[in-house]
VOGU-3710 file (C-alpha; in Angstrom, 3 decimals, decimal comma):
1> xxxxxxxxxx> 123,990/76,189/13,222  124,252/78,263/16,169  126,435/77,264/19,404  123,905/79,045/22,065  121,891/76,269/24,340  118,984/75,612/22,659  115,541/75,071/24,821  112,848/73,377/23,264  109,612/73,420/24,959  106,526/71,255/24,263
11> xxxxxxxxxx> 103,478/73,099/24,539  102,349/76,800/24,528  99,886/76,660/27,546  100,473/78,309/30,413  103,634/76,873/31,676  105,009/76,788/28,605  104,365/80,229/27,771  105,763/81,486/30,749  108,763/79,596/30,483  109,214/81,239/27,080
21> xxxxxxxxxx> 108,817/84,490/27,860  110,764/84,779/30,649  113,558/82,899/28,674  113,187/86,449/26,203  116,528/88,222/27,271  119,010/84,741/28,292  121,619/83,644/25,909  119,767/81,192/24,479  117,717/79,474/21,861  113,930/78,798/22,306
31> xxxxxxxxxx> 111,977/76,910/20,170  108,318/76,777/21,557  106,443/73,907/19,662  102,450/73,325/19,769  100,034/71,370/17,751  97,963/75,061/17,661  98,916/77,888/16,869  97,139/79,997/19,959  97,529/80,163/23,253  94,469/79,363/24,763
41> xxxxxxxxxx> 92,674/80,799/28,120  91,356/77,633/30,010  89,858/79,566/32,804  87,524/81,158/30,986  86,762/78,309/28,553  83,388/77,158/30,136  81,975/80,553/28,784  82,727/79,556/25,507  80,854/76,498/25,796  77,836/78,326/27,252
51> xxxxxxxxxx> 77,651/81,310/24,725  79,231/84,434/26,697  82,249/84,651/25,002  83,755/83,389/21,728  86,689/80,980/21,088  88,716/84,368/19,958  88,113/86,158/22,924  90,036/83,848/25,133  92,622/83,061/22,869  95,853/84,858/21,404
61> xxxxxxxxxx> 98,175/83,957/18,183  101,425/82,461/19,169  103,506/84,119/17,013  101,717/87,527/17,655  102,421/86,586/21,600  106,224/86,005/20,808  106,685/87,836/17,623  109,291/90,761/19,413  111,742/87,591/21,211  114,048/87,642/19,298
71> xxxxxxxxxx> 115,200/84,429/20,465  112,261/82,269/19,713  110,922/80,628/17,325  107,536/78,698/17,033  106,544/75,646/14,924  103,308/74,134/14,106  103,590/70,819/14,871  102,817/67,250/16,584  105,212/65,723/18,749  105,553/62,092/17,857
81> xxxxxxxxxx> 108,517/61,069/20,067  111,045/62,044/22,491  114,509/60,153/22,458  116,259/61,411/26,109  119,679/59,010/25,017  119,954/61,405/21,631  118,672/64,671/23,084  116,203/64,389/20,264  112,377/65,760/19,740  111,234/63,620/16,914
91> xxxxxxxxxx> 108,319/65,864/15,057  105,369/64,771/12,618  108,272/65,805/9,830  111,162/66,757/11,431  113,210/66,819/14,286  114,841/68,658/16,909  117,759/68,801/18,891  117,583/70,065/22,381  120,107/70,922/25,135  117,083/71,472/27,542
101> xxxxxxxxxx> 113,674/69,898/26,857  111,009/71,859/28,366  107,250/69,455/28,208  104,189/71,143/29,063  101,668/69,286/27,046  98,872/69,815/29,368  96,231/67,406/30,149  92,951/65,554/28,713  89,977/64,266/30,158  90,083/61,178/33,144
111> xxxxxxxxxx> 86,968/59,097/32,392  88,624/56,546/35,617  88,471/53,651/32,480  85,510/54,287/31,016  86,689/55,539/27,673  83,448/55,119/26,191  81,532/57,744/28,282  83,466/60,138/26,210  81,121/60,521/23,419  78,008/60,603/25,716
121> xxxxxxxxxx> 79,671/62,868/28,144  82,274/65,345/26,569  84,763/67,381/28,741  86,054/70,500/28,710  90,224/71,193/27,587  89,895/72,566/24,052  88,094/75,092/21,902  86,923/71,870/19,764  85,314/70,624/23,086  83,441/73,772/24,306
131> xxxxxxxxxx> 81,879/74,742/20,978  80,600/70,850/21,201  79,741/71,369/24,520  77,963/74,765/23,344  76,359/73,143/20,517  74,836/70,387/22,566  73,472/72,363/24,927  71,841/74,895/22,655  70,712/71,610/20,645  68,755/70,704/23,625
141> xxxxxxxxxx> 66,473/73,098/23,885  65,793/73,032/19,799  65,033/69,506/20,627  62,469/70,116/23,165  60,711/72,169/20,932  60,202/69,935/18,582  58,963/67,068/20,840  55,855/69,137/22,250  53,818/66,389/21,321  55,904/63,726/22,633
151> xxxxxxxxxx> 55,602/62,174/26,333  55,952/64,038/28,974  59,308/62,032/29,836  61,013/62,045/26,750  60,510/65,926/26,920  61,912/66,407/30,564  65,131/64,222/29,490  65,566/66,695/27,012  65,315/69,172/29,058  68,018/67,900/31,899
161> xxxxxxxxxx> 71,435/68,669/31,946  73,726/66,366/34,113  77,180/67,896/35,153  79,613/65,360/36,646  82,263/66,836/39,208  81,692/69,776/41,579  85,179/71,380/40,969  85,654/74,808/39,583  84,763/73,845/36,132  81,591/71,817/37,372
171> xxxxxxxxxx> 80,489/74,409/39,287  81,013/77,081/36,692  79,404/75,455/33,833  76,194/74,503/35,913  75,943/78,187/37,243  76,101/79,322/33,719  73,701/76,844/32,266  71,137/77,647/35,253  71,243/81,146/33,864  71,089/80,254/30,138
181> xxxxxxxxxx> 67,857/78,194/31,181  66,294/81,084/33,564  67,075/84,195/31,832  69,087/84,249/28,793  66,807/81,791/26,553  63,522/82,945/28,326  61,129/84,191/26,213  62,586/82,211/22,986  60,768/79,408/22,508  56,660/79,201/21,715
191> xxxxxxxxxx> 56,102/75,364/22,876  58,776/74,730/25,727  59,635/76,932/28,945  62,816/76,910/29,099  62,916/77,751/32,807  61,936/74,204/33,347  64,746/72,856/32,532  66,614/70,346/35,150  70,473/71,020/36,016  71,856/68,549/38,301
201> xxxxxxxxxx> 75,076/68,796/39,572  76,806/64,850/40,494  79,992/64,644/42,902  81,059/61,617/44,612  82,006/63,644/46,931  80,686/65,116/49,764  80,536/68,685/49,035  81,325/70,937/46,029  84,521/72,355/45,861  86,215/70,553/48,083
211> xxxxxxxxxx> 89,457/72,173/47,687  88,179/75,400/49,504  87,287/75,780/52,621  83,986/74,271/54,055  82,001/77,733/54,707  82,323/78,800/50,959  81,618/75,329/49,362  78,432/75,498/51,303  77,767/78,992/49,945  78,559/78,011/46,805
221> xxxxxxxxxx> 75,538/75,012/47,099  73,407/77,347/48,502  74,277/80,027/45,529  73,742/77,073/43,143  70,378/75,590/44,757  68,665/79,796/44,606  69,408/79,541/41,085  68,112/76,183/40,534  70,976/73,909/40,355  69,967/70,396/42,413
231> xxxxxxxxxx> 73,154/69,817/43,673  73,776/65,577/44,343  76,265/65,194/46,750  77,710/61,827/47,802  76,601/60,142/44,226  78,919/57,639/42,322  78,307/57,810/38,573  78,504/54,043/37,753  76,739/54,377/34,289  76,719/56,958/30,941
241> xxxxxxxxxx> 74,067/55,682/28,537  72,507/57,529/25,443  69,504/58,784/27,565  70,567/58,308/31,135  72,661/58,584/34,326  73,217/55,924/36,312  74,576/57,208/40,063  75,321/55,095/43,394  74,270/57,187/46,107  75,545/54,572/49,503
251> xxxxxxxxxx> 73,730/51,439/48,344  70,988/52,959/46,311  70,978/53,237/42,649  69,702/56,268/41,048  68,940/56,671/37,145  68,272/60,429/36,271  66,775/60,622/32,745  69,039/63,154/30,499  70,172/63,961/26,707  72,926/65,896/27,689
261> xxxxxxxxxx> 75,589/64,892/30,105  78,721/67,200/30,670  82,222/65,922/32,230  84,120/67,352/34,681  85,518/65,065/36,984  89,022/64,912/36,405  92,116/65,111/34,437  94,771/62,994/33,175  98,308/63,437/31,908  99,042/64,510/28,240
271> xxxxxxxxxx> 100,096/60,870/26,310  103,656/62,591/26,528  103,953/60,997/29,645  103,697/57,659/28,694  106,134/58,650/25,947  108,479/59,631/28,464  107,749/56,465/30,908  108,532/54,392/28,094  111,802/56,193/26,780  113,024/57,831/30,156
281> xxxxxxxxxx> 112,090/55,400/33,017  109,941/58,634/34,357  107,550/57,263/36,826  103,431/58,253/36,148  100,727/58,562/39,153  97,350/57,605/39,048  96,660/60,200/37,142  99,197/59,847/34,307  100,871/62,722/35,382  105,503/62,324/35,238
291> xxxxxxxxxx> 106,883/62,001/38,883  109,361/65,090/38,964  112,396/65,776/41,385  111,918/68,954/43,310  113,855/70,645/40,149  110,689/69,309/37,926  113,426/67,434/35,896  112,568/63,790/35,025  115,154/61,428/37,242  118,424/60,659/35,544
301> xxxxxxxxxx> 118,118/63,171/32,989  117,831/66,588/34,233  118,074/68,379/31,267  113,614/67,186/30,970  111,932/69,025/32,768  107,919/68,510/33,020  105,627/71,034/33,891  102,141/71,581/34,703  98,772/69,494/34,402  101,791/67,149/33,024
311> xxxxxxxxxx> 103,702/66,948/36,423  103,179/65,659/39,366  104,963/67,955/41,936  104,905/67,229/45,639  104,042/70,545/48,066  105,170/70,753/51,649  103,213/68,277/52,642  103,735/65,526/49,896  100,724/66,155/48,441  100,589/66,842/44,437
321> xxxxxxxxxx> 100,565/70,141/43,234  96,585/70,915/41,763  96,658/71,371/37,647  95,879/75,034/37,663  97,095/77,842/36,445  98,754/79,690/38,609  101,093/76,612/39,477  101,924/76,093/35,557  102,598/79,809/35,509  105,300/79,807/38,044
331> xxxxxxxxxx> 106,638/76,731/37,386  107,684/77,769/33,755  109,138/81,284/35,445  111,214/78,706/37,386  112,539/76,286/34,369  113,713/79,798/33,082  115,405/80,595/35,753  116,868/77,259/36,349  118,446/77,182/32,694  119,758/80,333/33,417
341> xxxxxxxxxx> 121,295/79,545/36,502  122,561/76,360/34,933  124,254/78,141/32,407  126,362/80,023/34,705  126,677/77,542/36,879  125,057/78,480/39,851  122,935/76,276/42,124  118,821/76,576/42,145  116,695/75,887/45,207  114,145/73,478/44,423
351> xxxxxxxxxx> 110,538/74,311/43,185  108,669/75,997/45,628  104,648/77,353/44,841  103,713/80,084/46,338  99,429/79,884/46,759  98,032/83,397/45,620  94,541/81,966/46,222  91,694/80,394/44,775  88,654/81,602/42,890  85,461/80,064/41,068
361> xxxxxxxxxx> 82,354/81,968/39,224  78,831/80,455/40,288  76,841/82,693/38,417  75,791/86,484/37,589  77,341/88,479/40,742  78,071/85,343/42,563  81,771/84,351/43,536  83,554/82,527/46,126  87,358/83,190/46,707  90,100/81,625/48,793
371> xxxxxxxxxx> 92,811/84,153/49,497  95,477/83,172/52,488  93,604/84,091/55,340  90,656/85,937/53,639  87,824/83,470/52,714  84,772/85,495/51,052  81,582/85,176/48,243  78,834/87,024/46,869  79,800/90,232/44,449  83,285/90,965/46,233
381> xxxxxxxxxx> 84,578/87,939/45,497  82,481/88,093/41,833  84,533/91,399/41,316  87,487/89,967/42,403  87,644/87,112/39,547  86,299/89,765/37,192  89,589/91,508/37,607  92,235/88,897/38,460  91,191/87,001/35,180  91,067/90,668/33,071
391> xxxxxxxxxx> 94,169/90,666/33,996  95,645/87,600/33,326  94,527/87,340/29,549  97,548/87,676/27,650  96,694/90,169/25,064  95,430/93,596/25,421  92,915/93,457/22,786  91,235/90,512/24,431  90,775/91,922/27,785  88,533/95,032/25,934
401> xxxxxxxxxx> 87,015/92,521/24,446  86,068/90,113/27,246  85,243/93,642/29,398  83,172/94,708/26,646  81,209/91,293/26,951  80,970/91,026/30,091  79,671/94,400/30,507  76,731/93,757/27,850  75,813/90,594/29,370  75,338/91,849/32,665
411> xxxxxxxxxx> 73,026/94,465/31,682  71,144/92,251/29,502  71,310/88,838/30,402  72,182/87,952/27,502  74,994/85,641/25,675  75,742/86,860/22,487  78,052/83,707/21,223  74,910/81,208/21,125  75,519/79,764/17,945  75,316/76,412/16,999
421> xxxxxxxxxx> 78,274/75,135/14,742  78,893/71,689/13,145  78,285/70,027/9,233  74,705/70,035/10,223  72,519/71,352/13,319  70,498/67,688/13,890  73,387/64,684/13,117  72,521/60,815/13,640  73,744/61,214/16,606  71,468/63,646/18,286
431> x> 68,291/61,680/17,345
//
């Protein structure tokens, strides 16, 4: 058994994998364990679910990532439990030791305590949830053309496409399914027009995006309405049923008649949390999320460190860091740096994110991007996010790929990846 410090890290999302590789040339040990063996593109994962790209596109083999680090290791596996006293990561069949534990589990759907909307209203985290999401969708029009001799009503519920949450991935996903329904599937069908369909996009909110600055969430709800997104601000989703939304808008009820409801209203820690509230004392938000120290180590045992969509880190302000990307990225360059600096014994200043910007995709030449003091939309900020997220995929291969896609589907409108997967194309469930 070797002496070096050995770093185990939980997860091989973006933190994680950051943390890893920039761990590649310090004299330690890294383990990097995940439940799959790919890293996985989350960005770009709402054009999986509506047929522009496929799940390999946006994803890249683990071991391929870290096959030349010498150092590392990965193993296939499920965390079961964490024992801080013992310095132990206790494994589906194993353990492992740690000297620093590194957890970057990531995040899963908030449903605010409705559990049960899940099945009516799947989110997006996972390549298992946007080829669901996909196949619904895709399901929904082969419905509608089947029930040409139905009522009227039953046909326009088909044909209606609720998205809850006007973040990013909100936004995204009903850009892309206003497209799907205008263009891409137009022509298709001989009984339904599928340029009839309905996308409404709920946030209790009120505005889209409210992250980014007023001027481009209203351009991004005009950009939305042109391509025929109705966009309800200001509405409380109080119900999920098999055929329905139920919304509070002030003190009026609304029920909006749909098959297919979409989630993207918010996020909640990884159960690792409440493994390590349970076993470490760490403190959880709201949200689920582990209270970190400005270090990102869990309180009382610094050798944890969470990172993440699993940590809740304070800014300047006191206000928790957002779960996106570019804040798991640096935080993992920072636990590597921190080891290293522990291992030496040198001091490290506290975790400080530096904001590169914001971006989100509305649709087909249609952007709006937050950038320090630039604020713009339309096709500069389009081309913008074109490039930044080229960029950012991890393996060379993928951004060809993804280019190559792109490229075809702006010429032609169309999405390629529009199949629909599962044991059988009509379960109980859809009927």
């Amino acid at each position: 058994m070797s002496n070096e410090h050995h770093v185990v890290i939980v997860g091989g999302g973006f933190a994680g994998l950051a943390a890893a590789k920039a761990l590649r040339r310090a004299p330690v040990r890294v383990t990097l364990v995940d439940r799959r063996n790919f890293h996985l593109f989350q960005p770009l994962l709402y054009q999986v679910a509506t047929g522009a790209l496929s799940p390999a596109n946006i994803s890249a083999p683990l071991r391929a990532v870290l096959g030349r680090q010498t150092n590392t290791r990965v193993l296939l596996a499920n965390v079961r439990n964490i024992d801080p006293g013992g310095r132990r990561v206790v494994l589906d069949e194993d353990e492992l030791a740690y000297d620093t534990l590194i957890v970057a589990a990531g995040s899963r759907h908030h449903y605010f305590g409705n559990q049960g909307w899940e099945p009516l209203a799947p989110g997006l985290k996972t390549v298992e949830d946007a080829t669901e999401i996909r196949r619904r969708v895709l399901l929904a029009f082969e419905r509608a053309e089947r029930e040409r001799n139905r009522s009227p009503a039953r046909l326009r519920a088909s044909l209606t496409f609720v998205v809850v949450g006007g973040g990013p991935t909100g936004v995204e996903l009903a850009g892309a399914l206003a497209e799907i329904a205008r263009h891409t599937l137009r022509g298709d069908f001989r009984a339904i027009d599928p340029t009839t369909a309905q996308i409404v996009l709920v946030e209790a909110g009120d505005r889209i995006l409210p992250d980014y600055p007023e001027r481009l969430s209203a351009r991004a709800r005009d950009t939305l309405s042109r391509l025929g997104v109705k966009v309800a601000t200001e509405c409380m989703v109080t119900g999920i049923e098999r055929e329905r939304v139920v919304v509070r808008r002030r003190e009026r009820e609304i029920r909006i008649p749909a098959h297919t409801v979409l989630w993207a209203a918010g996020n909640k820690g990884s159960p690792l949390g409440r493994v390590l509230a349970a076993r470490a004392g760490a403190e959880l938000d709201s949200a689920g999320r582990v209270v970190v120290a400005p270090d990102l180590s869990v309180p009382d045992y610094p050798e944890i460190l969470v990172l993440g969509d699993m940590a809740h880190c304070a800014d300047h302000k006191g206000e928790p860091l957002p779960g996106v990307a570019p804040v798991a990225v640096q935080q993992g360059t920072y636990a590597a740096r921190l080891i290293k600096a522990r291992l030496t014994g040198k001091a490290r200043a506290p975790f400080r994110y530096r904001d590169l910007g914001t971006m989100a995709t509305i649709g087909r030449a249609a952007a709006v991007a937050d950038i320090g003091p630039l604020h713009f939309s339309g096709l500069p900020a389009w081309l913008a996010w074109l490039f930044v997220h080229l960029m950012k995929l991890v393996a060379f291969e993928n951004r060809l790929l993804v280019l190559l896609q792109w490229m075809w589907s702006y010429l032609t409108w169309n999405r390629s990846a529009r199949l629909i997967t599962g044991t059988s194309a009509f379960s109980t469930d859809d009927e």
